[in-house]
N, CA, C and O atoms as a Maestro MAE file, in Angstrom:
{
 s_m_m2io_version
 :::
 2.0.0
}

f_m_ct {
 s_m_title
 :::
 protein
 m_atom[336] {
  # First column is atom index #
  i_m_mmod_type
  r_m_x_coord
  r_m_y_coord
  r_m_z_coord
  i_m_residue_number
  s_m_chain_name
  s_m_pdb_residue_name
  s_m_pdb_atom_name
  i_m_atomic_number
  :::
  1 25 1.830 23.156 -11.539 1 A "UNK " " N  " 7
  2 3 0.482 22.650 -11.361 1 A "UNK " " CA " 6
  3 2 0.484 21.140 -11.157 1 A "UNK " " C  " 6
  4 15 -0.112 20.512 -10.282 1 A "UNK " " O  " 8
  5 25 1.187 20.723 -12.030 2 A "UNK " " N  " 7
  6 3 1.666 19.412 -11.683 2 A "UNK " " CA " 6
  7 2 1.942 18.788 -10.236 2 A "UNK " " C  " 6
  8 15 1.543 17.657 -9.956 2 A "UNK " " O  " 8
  9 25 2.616 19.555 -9.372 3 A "UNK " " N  " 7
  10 3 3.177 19.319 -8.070 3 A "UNK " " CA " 6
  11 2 1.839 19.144 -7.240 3 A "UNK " " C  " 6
  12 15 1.501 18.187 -6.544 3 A "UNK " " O  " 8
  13 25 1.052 20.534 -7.547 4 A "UNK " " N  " 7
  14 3 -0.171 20.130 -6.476 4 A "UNK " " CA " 6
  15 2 -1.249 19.347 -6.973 4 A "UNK " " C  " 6
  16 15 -2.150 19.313 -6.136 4 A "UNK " " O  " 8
  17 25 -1.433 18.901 -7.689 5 A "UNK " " N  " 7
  18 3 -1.917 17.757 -8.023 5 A "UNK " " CA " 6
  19 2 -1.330 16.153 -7.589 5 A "UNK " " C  " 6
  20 15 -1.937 15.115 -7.324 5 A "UNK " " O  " 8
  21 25 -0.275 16.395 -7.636 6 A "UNK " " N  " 7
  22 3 0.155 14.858 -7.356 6 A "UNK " " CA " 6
  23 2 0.355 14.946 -5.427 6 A "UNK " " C  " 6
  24 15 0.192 14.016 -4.638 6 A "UNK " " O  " 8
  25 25 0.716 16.266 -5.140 7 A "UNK " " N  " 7
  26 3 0.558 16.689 -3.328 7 A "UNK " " CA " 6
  27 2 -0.977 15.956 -3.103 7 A "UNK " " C  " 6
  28 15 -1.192 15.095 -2.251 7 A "UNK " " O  " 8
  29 25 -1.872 16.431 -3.949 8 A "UNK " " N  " 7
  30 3 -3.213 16.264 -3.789 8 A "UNK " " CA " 6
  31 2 -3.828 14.577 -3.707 8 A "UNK " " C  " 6
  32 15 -4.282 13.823 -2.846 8 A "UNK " " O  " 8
  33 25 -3.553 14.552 -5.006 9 A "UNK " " N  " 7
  34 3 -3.549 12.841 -4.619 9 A "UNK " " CA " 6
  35 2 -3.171 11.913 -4.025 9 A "UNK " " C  " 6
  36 15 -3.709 10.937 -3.502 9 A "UNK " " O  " 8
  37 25 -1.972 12.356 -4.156 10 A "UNK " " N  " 7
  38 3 -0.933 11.507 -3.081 10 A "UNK " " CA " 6
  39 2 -1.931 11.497 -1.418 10 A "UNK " " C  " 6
  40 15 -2.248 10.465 -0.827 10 A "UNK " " O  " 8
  41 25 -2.202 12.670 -1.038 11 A "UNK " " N  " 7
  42 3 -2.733 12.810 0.215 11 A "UNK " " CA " 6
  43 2 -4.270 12.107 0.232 11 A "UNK " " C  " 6
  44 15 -4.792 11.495 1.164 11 A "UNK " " O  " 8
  45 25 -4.718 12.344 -0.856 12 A "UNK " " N  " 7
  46 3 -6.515 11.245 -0.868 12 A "UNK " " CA " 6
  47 2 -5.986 10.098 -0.913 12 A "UNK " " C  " 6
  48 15 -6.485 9.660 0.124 12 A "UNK " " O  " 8
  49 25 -5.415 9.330 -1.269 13 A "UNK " " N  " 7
  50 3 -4.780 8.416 -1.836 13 A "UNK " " CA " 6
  51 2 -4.274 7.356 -0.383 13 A "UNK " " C  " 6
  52 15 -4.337 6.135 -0.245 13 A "UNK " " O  " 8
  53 25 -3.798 8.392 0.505 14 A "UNK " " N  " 7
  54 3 -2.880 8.024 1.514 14 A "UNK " " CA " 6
  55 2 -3.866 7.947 2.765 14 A "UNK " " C  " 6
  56 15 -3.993 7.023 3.569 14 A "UNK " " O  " 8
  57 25 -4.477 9.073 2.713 15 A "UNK " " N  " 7
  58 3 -5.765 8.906 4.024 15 A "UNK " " CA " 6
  59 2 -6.718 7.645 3.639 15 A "UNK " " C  " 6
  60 15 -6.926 6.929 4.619 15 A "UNK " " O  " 8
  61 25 -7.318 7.225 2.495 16 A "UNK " " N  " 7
  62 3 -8.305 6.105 1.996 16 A "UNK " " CA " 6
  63 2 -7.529 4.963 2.223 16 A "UNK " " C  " 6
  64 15 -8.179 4.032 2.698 16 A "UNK " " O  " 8
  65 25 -6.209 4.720 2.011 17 A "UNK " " N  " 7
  66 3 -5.282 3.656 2.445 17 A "UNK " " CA " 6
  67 2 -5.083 3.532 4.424 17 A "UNK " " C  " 6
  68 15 -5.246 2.659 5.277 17 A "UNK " " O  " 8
  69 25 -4.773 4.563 4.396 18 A "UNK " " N  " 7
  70 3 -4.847 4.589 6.061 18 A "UNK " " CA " 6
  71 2 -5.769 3.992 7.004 18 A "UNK " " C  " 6
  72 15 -5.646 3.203 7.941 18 A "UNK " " O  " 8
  73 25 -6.900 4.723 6.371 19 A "UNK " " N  " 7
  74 3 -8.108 4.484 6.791 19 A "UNK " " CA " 6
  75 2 -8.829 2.637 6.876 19 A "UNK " " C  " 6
  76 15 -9.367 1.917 7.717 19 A "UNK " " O  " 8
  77 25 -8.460 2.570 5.633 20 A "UNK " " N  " 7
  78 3 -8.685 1.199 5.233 20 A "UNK " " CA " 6
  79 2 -7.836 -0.021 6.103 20 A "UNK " " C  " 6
  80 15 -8.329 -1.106 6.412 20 A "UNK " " O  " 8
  81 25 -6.336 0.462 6.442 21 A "UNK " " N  " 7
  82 3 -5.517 -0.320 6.771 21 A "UNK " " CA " 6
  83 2 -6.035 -0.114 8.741 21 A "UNK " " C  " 6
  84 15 -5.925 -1.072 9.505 21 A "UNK " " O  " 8
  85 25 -6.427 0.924 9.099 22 A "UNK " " N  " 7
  86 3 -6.600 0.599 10.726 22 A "UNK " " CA " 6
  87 2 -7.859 -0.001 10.711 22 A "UNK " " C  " 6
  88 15 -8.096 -0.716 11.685 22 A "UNK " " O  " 8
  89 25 -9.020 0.135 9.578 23 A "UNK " " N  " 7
  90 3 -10.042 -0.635 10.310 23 A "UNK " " CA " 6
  91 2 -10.334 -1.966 9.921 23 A "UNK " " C  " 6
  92 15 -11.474 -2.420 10.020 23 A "UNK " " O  " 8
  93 25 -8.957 -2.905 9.295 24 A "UNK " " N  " 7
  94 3 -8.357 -3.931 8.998 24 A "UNK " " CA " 6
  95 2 -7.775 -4.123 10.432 24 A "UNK " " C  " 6
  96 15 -8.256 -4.793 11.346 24 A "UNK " " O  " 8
  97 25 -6.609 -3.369 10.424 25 A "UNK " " N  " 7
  98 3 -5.794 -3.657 12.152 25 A "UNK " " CA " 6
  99 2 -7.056 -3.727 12.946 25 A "UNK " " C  " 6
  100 15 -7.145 -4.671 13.732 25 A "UNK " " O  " 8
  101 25 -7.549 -3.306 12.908 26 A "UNK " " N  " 7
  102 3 -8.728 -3.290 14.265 26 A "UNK " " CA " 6
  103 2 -9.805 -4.198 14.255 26 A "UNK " " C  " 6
  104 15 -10.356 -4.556 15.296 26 A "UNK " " O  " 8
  105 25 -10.137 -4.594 13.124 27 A "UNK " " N  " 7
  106 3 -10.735 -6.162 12.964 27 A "UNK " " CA " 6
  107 2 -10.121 -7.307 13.452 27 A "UNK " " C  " 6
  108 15 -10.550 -8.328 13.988 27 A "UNK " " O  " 8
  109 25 -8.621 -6.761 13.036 28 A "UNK " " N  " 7
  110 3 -7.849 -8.260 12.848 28 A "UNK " " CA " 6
  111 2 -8.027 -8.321 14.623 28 A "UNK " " C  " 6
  112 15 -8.592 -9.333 15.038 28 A "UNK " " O  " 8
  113 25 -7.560 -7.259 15.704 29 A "UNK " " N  " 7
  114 3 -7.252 -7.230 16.945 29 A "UNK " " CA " 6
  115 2 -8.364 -7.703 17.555 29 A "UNK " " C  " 6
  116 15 -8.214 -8.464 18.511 29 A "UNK " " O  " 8
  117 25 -9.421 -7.413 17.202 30 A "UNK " " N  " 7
  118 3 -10.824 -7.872 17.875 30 A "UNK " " CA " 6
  119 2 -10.889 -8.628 17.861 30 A "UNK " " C  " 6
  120 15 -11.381 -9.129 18.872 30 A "UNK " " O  " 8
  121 25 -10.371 -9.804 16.425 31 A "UNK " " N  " 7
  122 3 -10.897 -11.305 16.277 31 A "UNK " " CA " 6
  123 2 -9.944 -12.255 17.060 31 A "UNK " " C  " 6
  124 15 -10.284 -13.412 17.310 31 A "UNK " " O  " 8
  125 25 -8.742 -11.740 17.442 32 A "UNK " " N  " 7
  126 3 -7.554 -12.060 18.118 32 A "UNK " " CA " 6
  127 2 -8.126 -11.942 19.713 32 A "UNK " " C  " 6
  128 15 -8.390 -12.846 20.505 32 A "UNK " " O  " 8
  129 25 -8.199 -10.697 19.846 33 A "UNK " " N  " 7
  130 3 -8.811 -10.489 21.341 33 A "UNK " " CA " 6
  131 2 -9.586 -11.168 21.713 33 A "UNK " " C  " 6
  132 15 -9.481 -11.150 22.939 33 A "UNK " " O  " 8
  133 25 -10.595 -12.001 21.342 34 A "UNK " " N  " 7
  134 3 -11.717 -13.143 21.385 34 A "UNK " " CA " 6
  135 2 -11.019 -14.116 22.265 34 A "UNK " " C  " 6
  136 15 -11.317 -14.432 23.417 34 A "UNK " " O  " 8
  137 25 -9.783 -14.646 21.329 35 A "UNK " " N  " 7
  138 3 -9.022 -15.917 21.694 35 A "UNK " " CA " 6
  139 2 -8.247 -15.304 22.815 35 A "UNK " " C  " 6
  140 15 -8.544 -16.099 23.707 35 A "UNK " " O  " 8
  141 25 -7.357 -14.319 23.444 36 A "UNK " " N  " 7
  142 3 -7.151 -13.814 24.644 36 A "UNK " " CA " 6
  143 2 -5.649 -13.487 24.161 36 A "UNK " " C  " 6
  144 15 -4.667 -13.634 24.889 36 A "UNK " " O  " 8
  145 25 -5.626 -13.228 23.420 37 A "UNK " " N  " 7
  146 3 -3.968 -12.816 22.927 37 A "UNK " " CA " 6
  147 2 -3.957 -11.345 22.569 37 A "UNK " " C  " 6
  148 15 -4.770 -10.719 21.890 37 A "UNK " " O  " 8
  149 25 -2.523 -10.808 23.359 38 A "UNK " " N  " 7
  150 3 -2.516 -9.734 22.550 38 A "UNK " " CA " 6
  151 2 -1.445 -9.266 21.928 38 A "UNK " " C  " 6
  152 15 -0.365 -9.820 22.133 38 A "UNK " " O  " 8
  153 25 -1.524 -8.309 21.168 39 A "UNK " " N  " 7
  154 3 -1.145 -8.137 19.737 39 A "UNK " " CA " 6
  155 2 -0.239 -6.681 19.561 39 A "UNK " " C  " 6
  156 15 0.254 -6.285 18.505 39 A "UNK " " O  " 8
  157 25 -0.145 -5.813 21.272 40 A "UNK " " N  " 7
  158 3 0.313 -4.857 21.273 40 A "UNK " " CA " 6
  159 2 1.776 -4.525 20.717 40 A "UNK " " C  " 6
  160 15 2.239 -3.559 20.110 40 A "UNK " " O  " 8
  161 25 2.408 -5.954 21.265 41 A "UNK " " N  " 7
  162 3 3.933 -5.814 20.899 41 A "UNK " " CA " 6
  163 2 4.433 -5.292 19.427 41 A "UNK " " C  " 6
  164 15 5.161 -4.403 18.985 41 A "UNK " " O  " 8
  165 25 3.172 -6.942 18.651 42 A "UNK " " N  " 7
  166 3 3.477 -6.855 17.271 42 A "UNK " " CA " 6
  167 2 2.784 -5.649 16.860 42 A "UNK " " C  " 6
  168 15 2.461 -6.123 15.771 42 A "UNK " " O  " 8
  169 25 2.447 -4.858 16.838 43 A "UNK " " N  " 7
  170 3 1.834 -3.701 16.377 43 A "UNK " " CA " 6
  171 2 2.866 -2.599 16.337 43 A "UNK " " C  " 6
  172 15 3.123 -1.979 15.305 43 A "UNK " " O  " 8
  173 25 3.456 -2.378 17.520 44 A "UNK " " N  " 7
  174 3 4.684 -1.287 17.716 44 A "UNK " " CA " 6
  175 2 5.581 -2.054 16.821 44 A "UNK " " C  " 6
  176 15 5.682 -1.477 15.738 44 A "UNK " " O  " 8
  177 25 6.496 -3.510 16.910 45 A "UNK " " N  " 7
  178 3 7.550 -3.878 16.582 45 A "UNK " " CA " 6
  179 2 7.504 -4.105 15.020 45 A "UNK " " C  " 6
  180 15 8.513 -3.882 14.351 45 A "UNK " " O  " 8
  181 25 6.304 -4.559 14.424 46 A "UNK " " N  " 7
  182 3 6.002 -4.803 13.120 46 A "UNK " " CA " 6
  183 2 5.197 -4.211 12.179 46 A "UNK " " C  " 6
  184 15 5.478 -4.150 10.982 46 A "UNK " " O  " 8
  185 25 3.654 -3.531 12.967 47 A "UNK " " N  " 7
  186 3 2.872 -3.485 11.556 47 A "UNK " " CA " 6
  187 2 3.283 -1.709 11.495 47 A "UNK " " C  " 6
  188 15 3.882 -1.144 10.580 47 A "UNK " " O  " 8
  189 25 2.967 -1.343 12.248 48 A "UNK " " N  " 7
  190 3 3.526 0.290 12.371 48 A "UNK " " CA " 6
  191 2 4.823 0.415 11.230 48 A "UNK " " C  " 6
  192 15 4.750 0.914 10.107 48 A "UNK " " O  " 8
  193 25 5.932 -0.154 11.836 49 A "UNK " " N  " 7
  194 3 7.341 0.550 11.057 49 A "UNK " " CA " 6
  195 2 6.928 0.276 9.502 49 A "UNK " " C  " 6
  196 15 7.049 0.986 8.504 49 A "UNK " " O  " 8
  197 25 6.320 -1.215 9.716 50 A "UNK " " N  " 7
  198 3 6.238 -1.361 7.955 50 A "UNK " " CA " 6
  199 2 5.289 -0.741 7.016 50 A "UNK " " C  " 6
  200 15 5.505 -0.289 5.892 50 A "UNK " " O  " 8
  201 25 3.930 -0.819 7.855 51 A "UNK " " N  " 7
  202 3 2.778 -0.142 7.463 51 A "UNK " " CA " 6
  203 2 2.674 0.791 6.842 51 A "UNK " " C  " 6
  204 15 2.162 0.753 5.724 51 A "UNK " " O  " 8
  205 25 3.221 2.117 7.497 52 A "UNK " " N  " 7
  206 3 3.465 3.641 7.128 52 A "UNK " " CA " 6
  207 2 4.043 4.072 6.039 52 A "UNK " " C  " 6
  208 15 3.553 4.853 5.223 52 A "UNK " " O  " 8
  209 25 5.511 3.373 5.993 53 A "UNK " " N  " 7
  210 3 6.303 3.571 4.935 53 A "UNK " " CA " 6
  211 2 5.679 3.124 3.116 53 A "UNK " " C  " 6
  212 15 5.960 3.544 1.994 53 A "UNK " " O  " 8
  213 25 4.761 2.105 3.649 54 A "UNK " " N  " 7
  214 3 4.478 1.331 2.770 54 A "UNK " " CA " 6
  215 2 3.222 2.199 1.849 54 A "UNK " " C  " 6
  216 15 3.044 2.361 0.642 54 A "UNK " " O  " 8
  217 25 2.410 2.693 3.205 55 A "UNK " " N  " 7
  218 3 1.210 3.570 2.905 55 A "UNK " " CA " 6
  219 2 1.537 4.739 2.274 55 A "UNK " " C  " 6
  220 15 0.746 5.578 1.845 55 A "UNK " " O  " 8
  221 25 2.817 4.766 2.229 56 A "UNK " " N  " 7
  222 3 3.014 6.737 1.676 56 A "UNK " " CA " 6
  223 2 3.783 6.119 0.437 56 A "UNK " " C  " 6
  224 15 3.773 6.926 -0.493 56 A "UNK " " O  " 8
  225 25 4.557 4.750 0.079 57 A "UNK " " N  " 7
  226 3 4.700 4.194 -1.495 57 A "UNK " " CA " 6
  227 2 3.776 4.100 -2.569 57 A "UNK " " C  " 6
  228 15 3.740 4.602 -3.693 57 A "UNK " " O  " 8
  229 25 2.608 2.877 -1.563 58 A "UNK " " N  " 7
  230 3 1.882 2.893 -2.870 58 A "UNK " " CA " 6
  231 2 0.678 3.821 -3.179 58 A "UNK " " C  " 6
  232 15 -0.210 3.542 -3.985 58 A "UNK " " O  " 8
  233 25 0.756 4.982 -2.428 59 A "UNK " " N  " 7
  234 3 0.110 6.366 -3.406 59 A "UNK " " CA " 6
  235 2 0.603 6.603 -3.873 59 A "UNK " " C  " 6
  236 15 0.257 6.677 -5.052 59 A "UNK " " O  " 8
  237 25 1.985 6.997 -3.493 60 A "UNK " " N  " 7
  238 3 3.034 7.503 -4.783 60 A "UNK " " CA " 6
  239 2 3.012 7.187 -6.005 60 A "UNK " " C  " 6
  240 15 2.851 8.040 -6.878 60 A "UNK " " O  " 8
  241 25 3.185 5.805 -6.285 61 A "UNK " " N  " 7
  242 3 3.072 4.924 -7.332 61 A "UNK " " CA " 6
  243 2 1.519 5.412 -7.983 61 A "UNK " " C  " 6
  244 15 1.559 5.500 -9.210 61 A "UNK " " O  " 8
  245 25 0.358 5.694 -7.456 62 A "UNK " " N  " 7
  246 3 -0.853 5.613 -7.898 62 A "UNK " " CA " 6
  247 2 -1.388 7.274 -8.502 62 A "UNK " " C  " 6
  248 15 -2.069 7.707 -9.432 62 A "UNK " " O  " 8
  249 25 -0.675 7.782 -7.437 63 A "UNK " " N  " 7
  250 3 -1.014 9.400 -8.207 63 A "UNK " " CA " 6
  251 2 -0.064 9.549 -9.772 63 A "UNK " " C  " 6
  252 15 -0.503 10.290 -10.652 63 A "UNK " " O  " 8
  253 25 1.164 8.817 -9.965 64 A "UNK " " N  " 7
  254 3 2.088 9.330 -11.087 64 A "UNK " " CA " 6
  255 2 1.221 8.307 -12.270 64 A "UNK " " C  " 6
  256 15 1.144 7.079 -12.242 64 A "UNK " " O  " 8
  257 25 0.606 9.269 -13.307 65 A "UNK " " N  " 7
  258 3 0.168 8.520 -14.395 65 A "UNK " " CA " 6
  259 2 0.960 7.978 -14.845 65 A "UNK " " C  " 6
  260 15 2.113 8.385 -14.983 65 A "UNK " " O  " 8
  261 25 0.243 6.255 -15.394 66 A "UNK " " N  " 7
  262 3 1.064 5.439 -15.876 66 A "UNK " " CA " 6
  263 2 2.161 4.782 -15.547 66 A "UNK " " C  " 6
  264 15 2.547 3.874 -16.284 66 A "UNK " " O  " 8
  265 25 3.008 5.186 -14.147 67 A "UNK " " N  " 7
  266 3 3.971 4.602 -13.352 67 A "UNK " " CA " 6
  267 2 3.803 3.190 -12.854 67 A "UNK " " C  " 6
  268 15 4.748 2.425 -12.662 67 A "UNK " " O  " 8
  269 25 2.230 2.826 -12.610 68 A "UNK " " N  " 7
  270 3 2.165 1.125 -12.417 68 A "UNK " " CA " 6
  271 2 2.422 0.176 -14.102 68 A "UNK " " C  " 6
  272 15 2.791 -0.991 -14.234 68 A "UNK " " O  " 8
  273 25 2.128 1.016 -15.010 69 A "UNK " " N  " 7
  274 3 1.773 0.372 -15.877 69 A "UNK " " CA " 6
  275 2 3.252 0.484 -16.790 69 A "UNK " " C  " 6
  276 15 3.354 -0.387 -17.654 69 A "UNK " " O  " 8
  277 25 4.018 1.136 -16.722 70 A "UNK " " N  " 7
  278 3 5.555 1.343 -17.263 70 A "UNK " " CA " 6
  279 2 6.015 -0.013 -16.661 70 A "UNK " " C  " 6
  280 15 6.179 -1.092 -17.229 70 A "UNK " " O  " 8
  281 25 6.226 0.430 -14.987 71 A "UNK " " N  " 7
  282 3 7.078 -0.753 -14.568 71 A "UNK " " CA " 6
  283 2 6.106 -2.115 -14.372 71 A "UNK " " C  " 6
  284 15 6.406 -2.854 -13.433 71 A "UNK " " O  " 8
  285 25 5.191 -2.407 -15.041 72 A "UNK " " N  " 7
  286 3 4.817 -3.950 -14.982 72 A "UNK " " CA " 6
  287 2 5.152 -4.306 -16.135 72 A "UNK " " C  " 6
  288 15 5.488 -5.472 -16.344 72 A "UNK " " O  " 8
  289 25 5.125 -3.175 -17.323 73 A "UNK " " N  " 7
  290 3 5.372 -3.499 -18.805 73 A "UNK " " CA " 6
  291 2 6.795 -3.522 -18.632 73 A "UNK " " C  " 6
  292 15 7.012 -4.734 -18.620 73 A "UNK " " O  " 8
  293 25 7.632 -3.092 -18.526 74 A "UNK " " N  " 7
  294 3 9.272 -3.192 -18.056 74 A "UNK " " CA " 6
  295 2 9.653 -4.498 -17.236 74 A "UNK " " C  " 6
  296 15 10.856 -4.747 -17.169 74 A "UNK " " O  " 8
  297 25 8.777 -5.352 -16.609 75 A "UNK " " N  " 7
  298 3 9.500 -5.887 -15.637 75 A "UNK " " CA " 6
  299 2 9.013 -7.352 -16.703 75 A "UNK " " C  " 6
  300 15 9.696 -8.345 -16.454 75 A "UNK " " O  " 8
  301 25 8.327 -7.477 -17.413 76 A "UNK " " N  " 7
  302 3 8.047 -8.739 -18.386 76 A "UNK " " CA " 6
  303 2 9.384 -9.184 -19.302 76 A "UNK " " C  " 6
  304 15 10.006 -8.306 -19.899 76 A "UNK " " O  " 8
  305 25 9.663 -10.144 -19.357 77 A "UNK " " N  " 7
  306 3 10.447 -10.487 -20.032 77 A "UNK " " CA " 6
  307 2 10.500 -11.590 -20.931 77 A "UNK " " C  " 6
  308 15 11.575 -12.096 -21.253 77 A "UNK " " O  " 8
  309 25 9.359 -12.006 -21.370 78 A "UNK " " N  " 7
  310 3 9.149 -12.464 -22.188 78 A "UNK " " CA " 6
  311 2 8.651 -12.528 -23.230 78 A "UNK " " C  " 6
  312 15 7.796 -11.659 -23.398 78 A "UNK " " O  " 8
  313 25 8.849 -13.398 -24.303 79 A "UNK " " N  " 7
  314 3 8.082 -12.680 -26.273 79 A "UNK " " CA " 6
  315 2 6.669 -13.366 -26.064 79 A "UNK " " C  " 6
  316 15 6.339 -14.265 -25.290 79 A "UNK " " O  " 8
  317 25 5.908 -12.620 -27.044 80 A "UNK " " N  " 7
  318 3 4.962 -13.443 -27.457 80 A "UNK " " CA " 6
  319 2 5.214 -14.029 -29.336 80 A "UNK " " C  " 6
  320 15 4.446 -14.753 -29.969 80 A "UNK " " O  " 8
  321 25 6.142 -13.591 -29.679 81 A "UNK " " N  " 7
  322 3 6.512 -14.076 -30.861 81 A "UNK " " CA " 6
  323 2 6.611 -15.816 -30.986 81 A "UNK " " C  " 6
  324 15 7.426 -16.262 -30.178 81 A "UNK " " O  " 8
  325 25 6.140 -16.561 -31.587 82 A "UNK " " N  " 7
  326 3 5.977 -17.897 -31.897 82 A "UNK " " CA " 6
  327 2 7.699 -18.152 -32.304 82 A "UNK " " C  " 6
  328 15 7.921 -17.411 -33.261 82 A "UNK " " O  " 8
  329 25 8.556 -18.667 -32.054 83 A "UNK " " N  " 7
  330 3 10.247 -18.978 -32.581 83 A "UNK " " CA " 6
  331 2 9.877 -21.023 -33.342 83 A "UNK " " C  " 6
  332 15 9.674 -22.098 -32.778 83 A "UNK " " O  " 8
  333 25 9.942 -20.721 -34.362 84 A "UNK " " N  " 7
  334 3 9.925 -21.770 -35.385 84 A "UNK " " CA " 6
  335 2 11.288 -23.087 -35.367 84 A "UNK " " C  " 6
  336 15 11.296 -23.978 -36.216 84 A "UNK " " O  " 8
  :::
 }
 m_bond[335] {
  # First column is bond index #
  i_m_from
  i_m_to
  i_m_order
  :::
  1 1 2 1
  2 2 3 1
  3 3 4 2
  4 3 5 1
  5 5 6 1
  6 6 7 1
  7 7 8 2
  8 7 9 1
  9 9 10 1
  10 10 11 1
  11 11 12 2
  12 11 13 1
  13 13 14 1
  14 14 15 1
  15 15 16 2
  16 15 17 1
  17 17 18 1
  18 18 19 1
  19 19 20 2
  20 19 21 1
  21 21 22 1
  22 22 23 1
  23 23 24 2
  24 23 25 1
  25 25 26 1
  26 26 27 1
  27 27 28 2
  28 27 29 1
  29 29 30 1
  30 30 31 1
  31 31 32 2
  32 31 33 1
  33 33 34 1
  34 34 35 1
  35 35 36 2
  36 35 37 1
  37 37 38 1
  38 38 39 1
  39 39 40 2
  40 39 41 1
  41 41 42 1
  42 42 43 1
  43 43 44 2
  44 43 45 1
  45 45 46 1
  46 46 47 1
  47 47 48 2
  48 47 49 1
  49 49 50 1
  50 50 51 1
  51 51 52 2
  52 51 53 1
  53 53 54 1
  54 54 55 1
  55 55 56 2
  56 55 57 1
  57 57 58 1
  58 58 59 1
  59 59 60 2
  60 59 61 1
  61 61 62 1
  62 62 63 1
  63 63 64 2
  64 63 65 1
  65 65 66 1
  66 66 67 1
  67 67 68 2
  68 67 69 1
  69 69 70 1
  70 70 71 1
  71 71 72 2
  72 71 73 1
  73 73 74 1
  74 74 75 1
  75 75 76 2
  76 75 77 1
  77 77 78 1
  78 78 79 1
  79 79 80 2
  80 79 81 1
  81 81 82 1
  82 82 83 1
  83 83 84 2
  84 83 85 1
  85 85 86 1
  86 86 87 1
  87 87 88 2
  88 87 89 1
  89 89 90 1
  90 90 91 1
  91 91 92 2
  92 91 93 1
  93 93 94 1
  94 94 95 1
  95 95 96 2
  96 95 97 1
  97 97 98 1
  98 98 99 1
  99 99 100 2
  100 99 101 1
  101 101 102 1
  102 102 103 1
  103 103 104 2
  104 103 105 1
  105 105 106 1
  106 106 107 1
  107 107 108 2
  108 107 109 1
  109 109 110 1
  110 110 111 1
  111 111 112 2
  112 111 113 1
  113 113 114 1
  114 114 115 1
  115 115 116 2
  116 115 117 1
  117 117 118 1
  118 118 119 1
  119 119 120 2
  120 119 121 1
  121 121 122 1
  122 122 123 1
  123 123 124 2
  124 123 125 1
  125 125 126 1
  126 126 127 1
  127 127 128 2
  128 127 129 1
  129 129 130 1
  130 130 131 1
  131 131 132 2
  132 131 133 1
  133 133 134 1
  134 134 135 1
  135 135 136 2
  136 135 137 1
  137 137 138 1
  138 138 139 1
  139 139 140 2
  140 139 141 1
  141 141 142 1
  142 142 143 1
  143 143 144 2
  144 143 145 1
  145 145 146 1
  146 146 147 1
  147 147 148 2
  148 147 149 1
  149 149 150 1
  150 150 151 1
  151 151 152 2
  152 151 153 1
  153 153 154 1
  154 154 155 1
  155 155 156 2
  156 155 157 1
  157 157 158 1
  158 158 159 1
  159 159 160 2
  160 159 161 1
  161 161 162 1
  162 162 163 1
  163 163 164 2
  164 163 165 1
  165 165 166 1
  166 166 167 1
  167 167 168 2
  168 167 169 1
  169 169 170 1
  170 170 171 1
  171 171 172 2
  172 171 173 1
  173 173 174 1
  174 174 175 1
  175 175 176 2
  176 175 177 1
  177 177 178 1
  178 178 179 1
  179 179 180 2
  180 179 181 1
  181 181 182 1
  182 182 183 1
  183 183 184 2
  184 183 185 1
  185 185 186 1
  186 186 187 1
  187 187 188 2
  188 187 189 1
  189 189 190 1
  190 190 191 1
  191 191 192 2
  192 191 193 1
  193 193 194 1
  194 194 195 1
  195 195 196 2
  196 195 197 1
  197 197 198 1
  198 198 199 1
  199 199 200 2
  200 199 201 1
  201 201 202 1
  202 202 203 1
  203 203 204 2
  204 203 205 1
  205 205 206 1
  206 206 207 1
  207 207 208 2
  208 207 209 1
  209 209 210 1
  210 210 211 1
  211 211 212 2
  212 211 213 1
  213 213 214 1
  214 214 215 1
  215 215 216 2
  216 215 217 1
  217 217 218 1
  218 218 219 1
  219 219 220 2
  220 219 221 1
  221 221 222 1
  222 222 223 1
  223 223 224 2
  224 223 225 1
  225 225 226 1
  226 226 227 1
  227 227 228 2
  228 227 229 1
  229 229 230 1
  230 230 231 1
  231 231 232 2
  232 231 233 1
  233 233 234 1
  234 234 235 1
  235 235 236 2
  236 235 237 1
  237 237 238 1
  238 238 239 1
  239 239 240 2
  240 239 241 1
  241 241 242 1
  242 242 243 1
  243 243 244 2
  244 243 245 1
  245 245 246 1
  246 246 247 1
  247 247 248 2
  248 247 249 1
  249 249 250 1
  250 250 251 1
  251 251 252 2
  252 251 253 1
  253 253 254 1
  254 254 255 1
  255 255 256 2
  256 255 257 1
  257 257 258 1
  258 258 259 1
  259 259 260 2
  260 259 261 1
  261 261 262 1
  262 262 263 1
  263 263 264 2
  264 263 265 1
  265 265 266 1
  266 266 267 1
  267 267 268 2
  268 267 269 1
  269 269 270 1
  270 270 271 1
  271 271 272 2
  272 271 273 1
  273 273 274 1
  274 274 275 1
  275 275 276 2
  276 275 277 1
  277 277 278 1
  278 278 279 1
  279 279 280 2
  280 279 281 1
  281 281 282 1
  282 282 283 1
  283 283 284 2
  284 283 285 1
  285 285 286 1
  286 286 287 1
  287 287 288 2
  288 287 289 1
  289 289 290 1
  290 290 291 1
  291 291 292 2
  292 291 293 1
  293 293 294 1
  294 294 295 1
  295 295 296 2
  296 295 297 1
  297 297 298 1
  298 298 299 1
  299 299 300 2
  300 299 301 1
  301 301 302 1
  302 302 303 1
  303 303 304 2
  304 303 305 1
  305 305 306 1
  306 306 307 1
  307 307 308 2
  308 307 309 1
  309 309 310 1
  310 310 311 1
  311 311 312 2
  312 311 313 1
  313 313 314 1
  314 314 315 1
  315 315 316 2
  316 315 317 1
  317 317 318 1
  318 318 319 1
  319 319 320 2
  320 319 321 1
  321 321 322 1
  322 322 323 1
  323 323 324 2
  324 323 325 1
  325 325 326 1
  326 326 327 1
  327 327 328 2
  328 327 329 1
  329 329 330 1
  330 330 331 1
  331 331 332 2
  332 331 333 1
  333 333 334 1
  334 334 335 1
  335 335 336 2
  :::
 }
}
């Protein structure tokens, strides 16, 4: 039960990110397109390869309870103990 639940989220998770991230790209291209530049290259060569991979991480990270909050508490390394 576990599995389709996190299938589940993972996938809301990933379309609301998607979604969010092209009608960002597509702002950004419009406001670019104004000035007369275009942006096709970097789109195939850069935001694509990185984009995608990136979009199917951080659901991952967001559907597994408590997985942001382990590794931020893990990655601190410092006391709050007062040393006299």
């Amino acid at each position: 039960m576990d599995f389709v639940r996190f299938t589940g989220e993972l996938a809301i998770y990933y379309t609301l990110l998607a979604l969010g991230g092209a009608v960002l790209v597509g702002l950004t291209f419009a406001a670019v397109k104004v000035v007369g530049a275009d942006l096709e290259q970097v789109l195939t060569d850069w935001i694509l390869p990185f984009a995608v991979p990136g979009a199917l991480a951080v659901p991952g990270a967001l559907a597994v309870p408590g997985a942001l909050v382990v590794a931020a508490t893990a990655s601190c390394s410092f006391s709050w103990t007062r040393s006299s």
